[in-house]
N, C-alpha and C positions, 0 to 999 in steps of 0.2 A: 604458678602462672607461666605460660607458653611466653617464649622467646619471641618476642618481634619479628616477622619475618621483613628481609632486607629488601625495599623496592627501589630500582632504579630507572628514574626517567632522563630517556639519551636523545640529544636532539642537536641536528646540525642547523638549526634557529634557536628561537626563543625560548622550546620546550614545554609552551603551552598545552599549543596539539596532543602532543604526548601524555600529560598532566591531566588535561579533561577526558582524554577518553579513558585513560588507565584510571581516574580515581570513580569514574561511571562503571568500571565493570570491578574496583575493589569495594567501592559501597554493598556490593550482593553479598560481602562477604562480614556483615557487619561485629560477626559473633570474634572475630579474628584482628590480631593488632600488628602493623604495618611501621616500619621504618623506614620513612623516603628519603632519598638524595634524587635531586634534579643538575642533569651536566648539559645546558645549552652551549649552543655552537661548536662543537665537537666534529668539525669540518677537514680536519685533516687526519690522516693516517696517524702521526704521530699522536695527538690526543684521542684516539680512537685504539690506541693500544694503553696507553696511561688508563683511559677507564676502566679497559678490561682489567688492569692491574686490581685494578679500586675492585673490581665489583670478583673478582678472583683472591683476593684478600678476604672479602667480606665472607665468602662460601667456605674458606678455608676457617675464618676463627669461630664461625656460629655453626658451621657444621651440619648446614645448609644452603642448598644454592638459591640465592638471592633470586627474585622477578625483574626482569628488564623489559619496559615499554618502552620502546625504542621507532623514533620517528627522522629518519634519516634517507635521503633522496641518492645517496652517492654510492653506485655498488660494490666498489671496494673496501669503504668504510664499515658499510653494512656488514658486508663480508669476513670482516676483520670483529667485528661485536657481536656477530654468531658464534665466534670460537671462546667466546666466555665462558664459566662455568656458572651457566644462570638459565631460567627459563624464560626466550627471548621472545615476546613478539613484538614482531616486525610491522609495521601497520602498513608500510609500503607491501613488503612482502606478500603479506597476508589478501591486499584487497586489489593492487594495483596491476596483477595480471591480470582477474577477472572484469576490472573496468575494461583494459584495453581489448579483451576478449566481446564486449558487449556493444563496445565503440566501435571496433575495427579500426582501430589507429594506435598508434603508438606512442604511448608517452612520454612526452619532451624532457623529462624528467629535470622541471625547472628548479631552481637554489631558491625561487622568490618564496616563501611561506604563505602560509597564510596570516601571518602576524608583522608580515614586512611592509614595504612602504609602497613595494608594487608596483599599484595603479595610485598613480598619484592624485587624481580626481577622487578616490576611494577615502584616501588619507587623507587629503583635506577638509574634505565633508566631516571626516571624523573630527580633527581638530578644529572645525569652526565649530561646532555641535561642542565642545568641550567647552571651549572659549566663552561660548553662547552662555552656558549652562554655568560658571566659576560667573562670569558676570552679571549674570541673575540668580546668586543666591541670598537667599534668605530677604528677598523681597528690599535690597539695595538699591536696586533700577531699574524703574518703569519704563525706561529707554529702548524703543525697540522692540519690548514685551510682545506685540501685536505678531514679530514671526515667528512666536512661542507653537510648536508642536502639543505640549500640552503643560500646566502650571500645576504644579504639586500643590496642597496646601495641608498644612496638622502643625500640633501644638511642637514648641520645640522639645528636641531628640526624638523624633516618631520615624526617622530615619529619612527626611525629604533629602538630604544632598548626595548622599552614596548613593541614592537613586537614580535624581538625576544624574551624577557623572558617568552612573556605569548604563543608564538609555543613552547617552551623548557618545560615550567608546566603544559600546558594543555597537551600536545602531544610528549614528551618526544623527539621533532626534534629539531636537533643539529641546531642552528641558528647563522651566526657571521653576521656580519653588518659594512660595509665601510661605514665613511664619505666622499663625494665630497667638498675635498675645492677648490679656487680658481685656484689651478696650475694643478689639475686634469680634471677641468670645461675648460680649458683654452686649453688643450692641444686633439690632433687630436685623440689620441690611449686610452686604458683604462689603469686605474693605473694597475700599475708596480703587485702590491701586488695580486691582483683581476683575472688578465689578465687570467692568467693558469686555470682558473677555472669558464670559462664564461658561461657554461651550469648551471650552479648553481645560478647563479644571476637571482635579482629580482629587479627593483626598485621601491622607491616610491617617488610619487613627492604629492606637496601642491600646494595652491590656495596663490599667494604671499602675497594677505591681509591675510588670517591666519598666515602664517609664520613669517608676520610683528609682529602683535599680540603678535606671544608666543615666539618669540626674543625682543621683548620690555620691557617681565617682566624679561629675563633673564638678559639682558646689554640694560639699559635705553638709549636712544639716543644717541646709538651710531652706527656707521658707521655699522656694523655688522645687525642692526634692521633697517635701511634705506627703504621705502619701494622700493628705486632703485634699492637697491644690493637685496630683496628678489626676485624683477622681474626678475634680469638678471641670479641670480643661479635657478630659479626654471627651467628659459626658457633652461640654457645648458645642464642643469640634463637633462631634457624631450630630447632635440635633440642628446645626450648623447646613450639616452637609443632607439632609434629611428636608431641610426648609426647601432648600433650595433645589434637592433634586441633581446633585452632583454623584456622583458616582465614589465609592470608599472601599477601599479596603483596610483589613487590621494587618498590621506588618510585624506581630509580636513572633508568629512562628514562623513567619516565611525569608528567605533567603534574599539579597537583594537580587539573584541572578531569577528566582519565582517573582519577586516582586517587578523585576524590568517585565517578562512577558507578561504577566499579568495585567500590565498599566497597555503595553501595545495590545492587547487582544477587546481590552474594556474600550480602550478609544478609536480603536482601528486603525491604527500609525504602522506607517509601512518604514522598512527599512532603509535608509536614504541612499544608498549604498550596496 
């Protein structure tokens, strides 16, 4: 078996940025096996040689020079994590003269990230869309509901709450999310809570052996993780949402980060932000 090769994501922020584009262009590589370290805020000279130690250690015991995606605005920093012994790209580097090249301006070369706090109109949106979303889960409070973006609904573990927090953080949409239980599965009309607000709904259903699955580590053999009872909720969820004309998808093989655009492109929710 091939030695791990050693990844390093460097970043004078959060080291997000860095993170999603480097694991976007290590995924092409999926035949191959990756060891990552992430070093956010890595803002001064002196922790910008500490790295290089790190990542000059690492090339020295494996006996290969580590990958560094390195997302860094400061150019002595930068400067200083070129002379690693790694193969570095620079994402500034790389794209940021050609912008300025296409703009005819020059770049302010701000500290503000794209994951910082900014514009602060940006960031609140976001944190009210969170807020929004924590206090409409799982169908708690019909309070309010009416400036719902849009209202998840499936049987419970079908993934409705990672959903919505991550449409509320990523995209600042106000998200709540109904549980389906057994009297709502059961019954001809849509819950009571939901009903007023059908244009808004979305549902999601699973595959019943996942749902078996991830209600098995929740409540070990019990009635609740039966792979019976997951066939028979999955099946009224789906015919559920089929009566009425609501829009579904299955969230067994999809990501929550497929599953956010998926739900914005189905209801046409723009990003608030």
């Amino acid at each position: 078996m091939n030695t791990p090769r050693h990844v390093f994501y460097i970043s004078d922020r959060t080291g997000l940025t860095a993170e999603n584009i480097g694991e976007a262009l290590l995924n092409q590589f999926g035949n191959l096996q990756f060891k990552r370290s992430t070093y956010p805020f890595i803002d001064t000279p002196e922790k910008a040689l500490a790295v290089v130690e790190k990542v000059n250690r690492s090339a020295q015991e494996h006996g290969v020079r580590p990958i560094a995606f390195v997302s860094v605005v400061n150019h002595e920093i930068r400067h200083i994590i070129k002379e690693a012994n790694a193969f570095v790209i620079n994402f500034f580097d790389t794209f940021l003269g050609q912008l300025e090249k296409e703009l005819n301006a020059q770049a302010t070369l701000s500290l503000q990230g794209h994951h910082s706090i900014g514009n602060t109109q940006r960031y609140d949106a976001r944190m009210e869309a969170v807020n929004f979303s924590l206090n409409h889960d799982d169908g708690v409070s019909d309070k309010n509901l009416k400036e719902a973006d849009v209202i998840l609904m499936g049987v419970s573990r079908s993934g409705k709450t990672p959903t919505c927090l991550y449409l509320a953080l990523q995209y600042g949409i106000r998200a709540a999310n109904y549980p389906l239980i057994p009297d709502d599965l059961e019954s001809t009309d849509l819950p009571r809570m939901v009903k007023p607000y059908k244009d808004k709904l979305f549902g999601l259903t699973i595959q019943p052996e996942r749902l078996q699955a991830i209600r098995q580590e929740r409540r070990p053999n019990s009635t609740y993780a039966k792979i019976d009872t997951c066939r028979s909720e999955v099946s009224d969820a789906q015919a559920m949402f089929k009566r009425f004309n609501i829009p579904f998808t299955n969230t067994t093989d999809k990501s929550v980060e497929e599953l956010a655009v998926h739900i914005l492109q189905a209801c046409k929710l723009k990003r608030r932000f």
